[in-house]
N, C-alpha and C positions, 0 to 999 in steps of 0.2 A: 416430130416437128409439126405445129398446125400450120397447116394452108385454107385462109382465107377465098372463097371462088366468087365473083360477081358475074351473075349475065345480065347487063343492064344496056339495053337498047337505044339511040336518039330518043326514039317514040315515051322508052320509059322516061328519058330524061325530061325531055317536054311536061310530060305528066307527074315531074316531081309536085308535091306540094311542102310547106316547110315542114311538116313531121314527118313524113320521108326524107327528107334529106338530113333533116334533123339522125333522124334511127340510121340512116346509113353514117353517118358521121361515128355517130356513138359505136355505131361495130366495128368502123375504122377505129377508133381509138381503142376499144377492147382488144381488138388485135395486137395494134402497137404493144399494148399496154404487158400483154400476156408473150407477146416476142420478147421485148425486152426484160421483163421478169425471168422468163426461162432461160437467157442468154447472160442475166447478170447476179443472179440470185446463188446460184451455184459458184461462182468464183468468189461473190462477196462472203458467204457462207465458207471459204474454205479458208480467205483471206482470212477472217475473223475468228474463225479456228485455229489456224495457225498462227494470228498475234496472241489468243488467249493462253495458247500451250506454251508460247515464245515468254509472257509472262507467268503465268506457273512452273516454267523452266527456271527464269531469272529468280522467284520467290525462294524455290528448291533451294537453287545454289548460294542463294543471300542467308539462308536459315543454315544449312550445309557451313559457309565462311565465319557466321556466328558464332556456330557450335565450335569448330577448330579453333577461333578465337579464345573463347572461352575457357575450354578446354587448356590451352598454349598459358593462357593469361593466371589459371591454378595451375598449372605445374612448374612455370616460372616462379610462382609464388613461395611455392614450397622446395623448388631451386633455391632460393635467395634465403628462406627461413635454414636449410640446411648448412647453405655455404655460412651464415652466421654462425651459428648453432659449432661448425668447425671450428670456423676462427677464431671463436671465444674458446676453445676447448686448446684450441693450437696454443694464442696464446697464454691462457692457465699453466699449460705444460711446460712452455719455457721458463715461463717464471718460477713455476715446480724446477726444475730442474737447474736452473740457474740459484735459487737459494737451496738446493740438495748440492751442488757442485761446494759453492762459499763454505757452506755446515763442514759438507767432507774435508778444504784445504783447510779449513780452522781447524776442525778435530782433530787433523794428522800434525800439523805443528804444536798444535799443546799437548796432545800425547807424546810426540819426541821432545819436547821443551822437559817434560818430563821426565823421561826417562834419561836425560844428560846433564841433569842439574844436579850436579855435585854438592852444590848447597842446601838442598832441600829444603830452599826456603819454609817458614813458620814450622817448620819442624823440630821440634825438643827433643835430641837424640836421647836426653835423659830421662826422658818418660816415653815410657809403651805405649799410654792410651793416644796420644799426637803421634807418636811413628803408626799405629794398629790406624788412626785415620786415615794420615797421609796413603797407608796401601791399598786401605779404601775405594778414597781416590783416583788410586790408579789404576785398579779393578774398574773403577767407572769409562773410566775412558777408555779403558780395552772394549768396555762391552758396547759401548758408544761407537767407538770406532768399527767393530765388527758390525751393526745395524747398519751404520751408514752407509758403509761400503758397498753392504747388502741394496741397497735401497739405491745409490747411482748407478747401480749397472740395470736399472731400469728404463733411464733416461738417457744416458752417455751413449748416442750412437756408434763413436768411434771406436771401433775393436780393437787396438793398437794403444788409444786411452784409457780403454778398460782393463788393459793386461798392464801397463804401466803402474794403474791404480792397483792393480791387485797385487804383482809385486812387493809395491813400496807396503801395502797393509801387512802381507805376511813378513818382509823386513824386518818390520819392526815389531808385529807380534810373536815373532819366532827371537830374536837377539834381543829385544831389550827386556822385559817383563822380569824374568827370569833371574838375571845379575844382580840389579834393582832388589826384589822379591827378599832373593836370598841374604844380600847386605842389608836389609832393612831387619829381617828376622834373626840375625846375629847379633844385629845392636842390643834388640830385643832380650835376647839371652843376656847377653853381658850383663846388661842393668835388672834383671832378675837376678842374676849371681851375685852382682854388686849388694843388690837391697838385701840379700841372704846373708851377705858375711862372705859366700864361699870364695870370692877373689876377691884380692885388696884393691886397692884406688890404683897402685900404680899400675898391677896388671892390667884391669879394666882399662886404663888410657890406653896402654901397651896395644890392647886386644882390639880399640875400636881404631886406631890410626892403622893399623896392618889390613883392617876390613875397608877403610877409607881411601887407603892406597891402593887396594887390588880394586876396590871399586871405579875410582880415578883410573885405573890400567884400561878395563870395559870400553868405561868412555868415551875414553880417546879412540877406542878401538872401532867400536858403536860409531862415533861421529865420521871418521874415515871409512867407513863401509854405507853409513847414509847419506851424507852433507849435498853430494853429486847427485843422487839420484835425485834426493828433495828438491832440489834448486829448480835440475832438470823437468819434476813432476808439476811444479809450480807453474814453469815458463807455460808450460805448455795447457794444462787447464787455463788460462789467462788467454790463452790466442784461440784455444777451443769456445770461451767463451764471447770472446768480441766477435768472432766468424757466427756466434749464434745471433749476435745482437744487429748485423750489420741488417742496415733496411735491403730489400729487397730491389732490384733493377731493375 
């Protein structure tokens, strides 16, 4: 601390003149001057320190809030590119699986349409090259039917659907193919023996109405061992499918 000392007399006073009082004045004020600097410089100095730091604190944390911005504002970004990127893919898959369902119940009705058509419509039982089609044909839709099959238990969540579907496929690849198959390639003979000479006309009718009735026996047999489970298999891919379509809650 400075202390200022004055020994100043009446006698000095009397004998001031103005540049003495003048210079004493001015050491009174350099006093002051230097009191108060040293009593206010230091607080204003730490004041000013501590707003400076107070804002390169608030900068920190403002750049700091930017960045997490930032940062939040791309990984939301690429949230949302994702959750698209799903629900395009979700919906692809329904609709995949929704026309793999339709494929599969069409396949299975016209391959059993098939296999219990007595008539075998466009079929010329008196030519081989129309029956050799017609089995063709029915080779197709076996192998059709086996692909497809193949192919909705990729999408068919329901385990209990799956085994229903796969049931009703060996059903009918196990029972019908075979009876079919066999009556088709009997006609076949006949009318090769017939074109030979080696059996007359009436045996040939004989031979193909006995192969048309045991065939007819199959049938009916075939259709009462499928008709139930078909109906049943149908209901149910049907409620499986609108439970896939219903909108969301």
């Amino acid at each position: 601390m400075i202390t200022l000392q004055f020994n100043i007399t009446w006698n000095d006073i009397l004998d001031l003149t103005w540049e003495k009082l003048l210079m004493y004045i001015i050491i009174a004020c350099c006093g002051i001057l230097v009191y108060v600097f040293k009593n206010s410089t230091p607080a204003y100095l730490k004041k000013k320190g501590e707003n400076l730091a107070q804002k390169q604190d608030i900068e920190e944390l403002t750049d700091i809030v930017k960045k997490v911005e930032q940062k939040f504002n791309k990984q939301n970004e690429m949230l949302k590119y994702e959750f698209d990127v799903i629900k395009q893919l979700k919906i692809g898959l329904l609709a995949e699986e929704r026309s793999c369902i339709i494929e599969l119940h069409s396949t299975i009705y016209n391959y059993h349409r098939m296999l219990y058509d007595v008539t075998l419509s466009n079929v010329d039982f008196a030519d081989n090259i129309s029956i050799s089609n017609y089995k063709t044909s029915v080779d197709t839709y076996w192998h059709t039917l086996t692909a497809i099959h193949l192919k909705s238990d990729l999408f068919i969540e329901n385990k209990k659907l799956r085994i229903q579907i796969s049931e009703m496929v060996v059903l009918l690849l196990d029972k019908g193919p075979m009876p079919l198959d066999n009556y088709l390639q009997e006609c076949m003979i006949a009318n090769t023996s017939l074109s030979k000479n080696e059996i007359s006309l009436e045996k040939y009718r004989t031979e193909i109405n006995v192969l048309r009735k045991d065939f007819m026996l199959h049938v009916s047999d075939f259709l009462d061992a499928t008709n139930k489970d078909l109906t049943s298999l149908s209901n149910d891919l049907r409620d499986y499918l609108r439970g896939k379509t219903k909108p969301a809650l």
